[in-house]
Structures are given as structure tokens and as C-alpha cells.
C-alpha positions in Angstrom: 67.5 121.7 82.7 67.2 120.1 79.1 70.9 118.4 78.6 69.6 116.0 76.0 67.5 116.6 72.9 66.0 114.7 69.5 65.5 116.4 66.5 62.8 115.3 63.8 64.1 116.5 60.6 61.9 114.3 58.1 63.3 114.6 54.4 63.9 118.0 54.4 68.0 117.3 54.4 67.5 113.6 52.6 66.1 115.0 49.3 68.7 117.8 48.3 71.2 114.9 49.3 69.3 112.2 47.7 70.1 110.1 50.5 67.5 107.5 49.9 66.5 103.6 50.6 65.0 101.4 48.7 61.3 99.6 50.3 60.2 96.1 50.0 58.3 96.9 46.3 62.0 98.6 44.8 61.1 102.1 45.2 63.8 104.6 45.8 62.2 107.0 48.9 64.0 109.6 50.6 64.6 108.8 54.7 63.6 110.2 57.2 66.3 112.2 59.2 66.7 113.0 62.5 69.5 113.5 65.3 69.8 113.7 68.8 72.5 114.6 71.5 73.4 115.9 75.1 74.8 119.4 75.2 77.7 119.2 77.4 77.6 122.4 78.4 74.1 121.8 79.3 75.3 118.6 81.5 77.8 120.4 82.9 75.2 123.3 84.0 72.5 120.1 85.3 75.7 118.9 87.5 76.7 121.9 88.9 72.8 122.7 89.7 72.3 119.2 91.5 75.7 119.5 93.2 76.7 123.1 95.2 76.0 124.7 98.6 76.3 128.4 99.7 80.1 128.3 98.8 80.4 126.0 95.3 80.1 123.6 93.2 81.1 120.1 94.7 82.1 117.6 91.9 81.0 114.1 92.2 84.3 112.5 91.6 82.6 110.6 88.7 82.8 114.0 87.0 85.0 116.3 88.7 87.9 118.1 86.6 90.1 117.3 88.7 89.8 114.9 91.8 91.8 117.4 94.1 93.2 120.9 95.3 96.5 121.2 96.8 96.6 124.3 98.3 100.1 125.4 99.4 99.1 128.0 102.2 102.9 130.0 102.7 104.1 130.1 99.1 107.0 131.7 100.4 108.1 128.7 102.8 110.5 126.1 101.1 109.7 123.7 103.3 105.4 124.2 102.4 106.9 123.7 98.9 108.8 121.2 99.5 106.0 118.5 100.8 103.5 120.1 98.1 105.8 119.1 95.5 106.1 115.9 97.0 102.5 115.4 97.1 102.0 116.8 93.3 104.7 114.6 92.2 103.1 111.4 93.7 99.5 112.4 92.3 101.1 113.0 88.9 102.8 109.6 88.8 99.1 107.7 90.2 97.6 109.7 87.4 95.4 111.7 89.5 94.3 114.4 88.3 95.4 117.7 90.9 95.0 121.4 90.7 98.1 122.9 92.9 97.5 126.5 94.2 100.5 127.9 94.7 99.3 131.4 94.3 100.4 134.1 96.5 96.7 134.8 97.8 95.8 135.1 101.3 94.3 131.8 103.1 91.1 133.1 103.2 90.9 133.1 99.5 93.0 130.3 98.7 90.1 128.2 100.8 87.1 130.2 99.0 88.7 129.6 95.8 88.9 126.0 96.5 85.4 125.6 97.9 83.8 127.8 95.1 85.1 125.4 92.3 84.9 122.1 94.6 87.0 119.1 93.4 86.2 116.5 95.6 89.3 116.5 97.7 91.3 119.8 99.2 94.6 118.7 100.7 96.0 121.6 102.7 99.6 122.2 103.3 100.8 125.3 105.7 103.4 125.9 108.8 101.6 124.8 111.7 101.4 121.4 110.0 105.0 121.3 108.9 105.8 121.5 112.8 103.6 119.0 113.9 103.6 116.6 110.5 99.7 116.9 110.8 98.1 118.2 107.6 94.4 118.9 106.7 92.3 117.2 104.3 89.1 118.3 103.9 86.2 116.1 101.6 84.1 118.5 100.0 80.8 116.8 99.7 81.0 116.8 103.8 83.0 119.2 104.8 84.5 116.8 106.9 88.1 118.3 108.1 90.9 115.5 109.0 94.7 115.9 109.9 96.6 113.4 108.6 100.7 112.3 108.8 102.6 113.4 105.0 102.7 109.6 105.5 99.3 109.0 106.0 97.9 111.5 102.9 99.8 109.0 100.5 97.8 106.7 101.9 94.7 108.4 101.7 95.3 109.4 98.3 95.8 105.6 97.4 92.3 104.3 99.4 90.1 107.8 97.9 91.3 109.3 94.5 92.9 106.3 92.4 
């Protein structure tokens, strides 16, 4: 994937500009032009490329859009809401950078959805771990799945996305 390029123009934009330097006997020549740059669409496309499995992209943090997904799995349940707020709220004030799906999709899509455009972090907040204050956050890169305490994600939010 090209992401970078240099482009030779010679004098062909230096003469109908007269953009023009003066050499070591006082003659007036027209430069030689040229430019160069990364397409960052290109990089983008080079990132993704380098960085996805069989479900989505996975954003080195270095890069990533946005350093997590909050996925609020009952957006009917006030409580759900409740400690997603919470969490959203304290990611907002670290200044990290949090997409909070609050959408009215099924699970199963809700976690696609979060694998396919994969921020680095997914913190996962649903019934079963209101009852037991045990809540999922899964590392995308890995896969790797743990439950931590409401507590404990503040933590983890301090030690991996600030």
C-alpha cells in the first residue's frame, strides 16, 4: 500500500510563476519544484490492512479513534444506564476518547459492531453484572475477556487508556 509519495515537478509550475533563485554567477533561474506527502486515507487503509482479524479492524491505541466502546447491553434498564453514564462521565472528564453504544440492538450485534470497528478497549455493561458488580472488559488486540468491580474498571481505565 503506497501511503506516501514525492512528486518531481521541475520548472513546469516555477516559470509561469517566475518563482526563481538567483546562482553563485547572478543569474535569475527558475527552481526546480517538487512536493511530497502521505495520503491519510491511504494510512488509514495501510493500518487497517496490518491490524484486523476475521471480525475487524483492531486500532493500535497509538491511532485508534477512539480508545474505547461502552456498550450498554439493556438500554432499557436504568440501572445499566446508570453505571454507563458513570463510566462515560469519568472517561469524558480523563479526556479519553469513548464511543457509548447505547443503541437498542440486540447483544449479538452490539458485540459485532464493536469488534468490526475495534477501538482497543470494549467495556461491557449488562444485568448479570449489575447483580454481581462484575463487568466485562474485553482488549481487542487479544481477545482477552476480564470481569472487573465498577470500582476496579476506574482503575483500569486509569493504568490502560490515559
Amino acid at each position: 500500500i503506497e501511503v506516501g509519495n514525492i512528486f518531481h515537478f521541475g520548472q513546469k509550475y516555477s516559470k509561469p510563476m517566475n518563482a526563481a533563485i538567483t546562482n553563485e554567477k547572478g543569474k535569475n533561474l527558475p527552481v526546480f519544484m517538487g512536493s511530497y506527502g502521505v495520503g491519510v486515507s491511504r494510512l488509514v487503509g495501510g493500518i487497517i490492512e496490518a491490524n484486523h482479524d476475521e471480525n475487524g479492524i483492531i486500532w493500535p491505541k497509538e491511532v485508534s479513534p477512539f480508545m474505547c466502546s461502552l456498550i450498554n447491553l439493556n438500554s432499557d434498564s436504568l440501572k445499566c444506564l446508570e453505571v454507563s453514564n458513570r463510566i462515560y462521565n469519568y472517561c469524558i472528564e480523563k479526556n479519553i476518547d469513548v464511543l457509548f453504544d447505547d443503541t437498542k440492538e440486540s447483544i449479538g450485534s452490539k458485540l459485532a459492531t464493536a469488534d468490526l470497528i475495534g477501538f482497543p478497549y470494549q467495556i461491557i455493561i449488562g444485568p448479570k453484572g449489575l447483580k454481581n458488580d462484575s463487568f466485562e472488559i474485553k482488549t481487542r488486540n487479544t481477545n482477552e475477556i476480564i470481569n472487573l468491580s465498577l470500582n476496579e474498571i476506574f482503575n483500569f481505565i486509569n493504568e490502560n487508556m490515559v
